[in-house]
C-alpha positions in Angstrom: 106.0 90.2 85.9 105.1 92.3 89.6 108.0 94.4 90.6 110.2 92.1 93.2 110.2 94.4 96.5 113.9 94.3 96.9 116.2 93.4 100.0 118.7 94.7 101.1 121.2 91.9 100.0 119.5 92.2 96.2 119.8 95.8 96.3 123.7 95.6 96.7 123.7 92.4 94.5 122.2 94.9 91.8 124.6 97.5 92.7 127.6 95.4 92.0 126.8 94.6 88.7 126.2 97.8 87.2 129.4 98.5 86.1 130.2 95.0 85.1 129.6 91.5 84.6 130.4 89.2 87.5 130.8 85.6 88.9 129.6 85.3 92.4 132.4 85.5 94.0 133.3 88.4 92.3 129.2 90.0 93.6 130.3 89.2 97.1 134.1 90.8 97.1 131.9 94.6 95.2 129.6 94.6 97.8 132.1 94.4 100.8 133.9 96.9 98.6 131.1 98.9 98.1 130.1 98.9 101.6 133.4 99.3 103.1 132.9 95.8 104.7 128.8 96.8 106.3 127.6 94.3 104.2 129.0 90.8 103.8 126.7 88.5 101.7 127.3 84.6 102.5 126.9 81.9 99.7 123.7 81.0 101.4 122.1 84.7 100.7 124.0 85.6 97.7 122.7 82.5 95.3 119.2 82.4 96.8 119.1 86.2 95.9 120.6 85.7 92.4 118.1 83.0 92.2 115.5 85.4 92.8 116.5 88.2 89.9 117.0 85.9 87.7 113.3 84.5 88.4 112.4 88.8 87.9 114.3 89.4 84.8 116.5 91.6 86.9 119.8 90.0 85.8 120.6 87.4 83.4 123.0 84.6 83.4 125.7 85.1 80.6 127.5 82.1 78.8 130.5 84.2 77.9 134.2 84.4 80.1 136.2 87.4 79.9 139.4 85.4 79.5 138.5 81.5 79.0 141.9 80.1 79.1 142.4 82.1 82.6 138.8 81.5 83.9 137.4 78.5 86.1 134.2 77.4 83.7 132.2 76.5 86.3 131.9 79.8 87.1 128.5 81.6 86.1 128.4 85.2 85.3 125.7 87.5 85.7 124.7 90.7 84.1 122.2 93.6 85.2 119.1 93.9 83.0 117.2 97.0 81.9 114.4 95.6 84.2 117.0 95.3 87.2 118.3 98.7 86.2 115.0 100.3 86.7 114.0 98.4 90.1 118.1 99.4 91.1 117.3 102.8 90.0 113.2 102.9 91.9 115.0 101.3 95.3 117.6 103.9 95.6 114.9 106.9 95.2 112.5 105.3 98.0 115.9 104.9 99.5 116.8 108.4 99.5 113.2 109.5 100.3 113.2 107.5 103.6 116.8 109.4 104.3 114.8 112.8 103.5 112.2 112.1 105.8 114.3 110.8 109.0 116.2 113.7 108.5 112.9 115.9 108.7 111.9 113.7 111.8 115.4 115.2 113.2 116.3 111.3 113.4 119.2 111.7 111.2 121.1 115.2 110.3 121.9 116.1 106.7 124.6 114.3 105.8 125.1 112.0 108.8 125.3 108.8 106.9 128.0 110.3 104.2 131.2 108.5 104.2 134.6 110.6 106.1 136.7 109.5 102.6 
């Protein structure tokens, strides 16, 4: 299957499962984390995404619950993919080359976008 050109909203849906599995919930709560609150997915964007990399082979839907007896099961759990890995991993280098050449434009200056933690 073609490489999915990845939005914004799948790029941080990608993001958030890196380290872990996650319901979808769970995907919308890591990427306001992640984002320090920028980015807020609704249910609307979040499942028509996850539709979307599942249709790529970037994530896969997993029948297994961390905890059963503590766990709602009509929750479904995702997990990143090698395939969603990779287009994770391509996104944030043609992210980082767009940064390089704004900052060569003089639109941005090094380090501009970093966060103040």
């Amino acid at each position: 299957m073609g490489a999915l050109l990845l939005t914004r909203a799948a790029f941080y849906i990608l993001l958030s499962l890196v380290d872990e599995e996650r319901h979808g919930y769970g995907i919308m709560l890591e990427v306001t984390r992640l984002t320090e609150g920028a980015v807020r997915l609704n249910s609307a964007t979040l499942y028509r995404s996850i539709k979307q990399l599942l249709a790529a082979g970037y994530i896969d839907q997993i029948d297994e619950r961390p905890d059963p007896a503590l766990d709602d099961e009509r929750r479904r759990y995702y997990r990143l993919t090698e395939a969603g890995k990779k287009a994770a991993e391509a996104e944030a280098v043609r992210l980082e080359q767009a940064v390089r050449l704004a900052e060569a434009k003089h639109l941005l200056r090094p380090g501009m976008g970093e966060s103040r933690a």
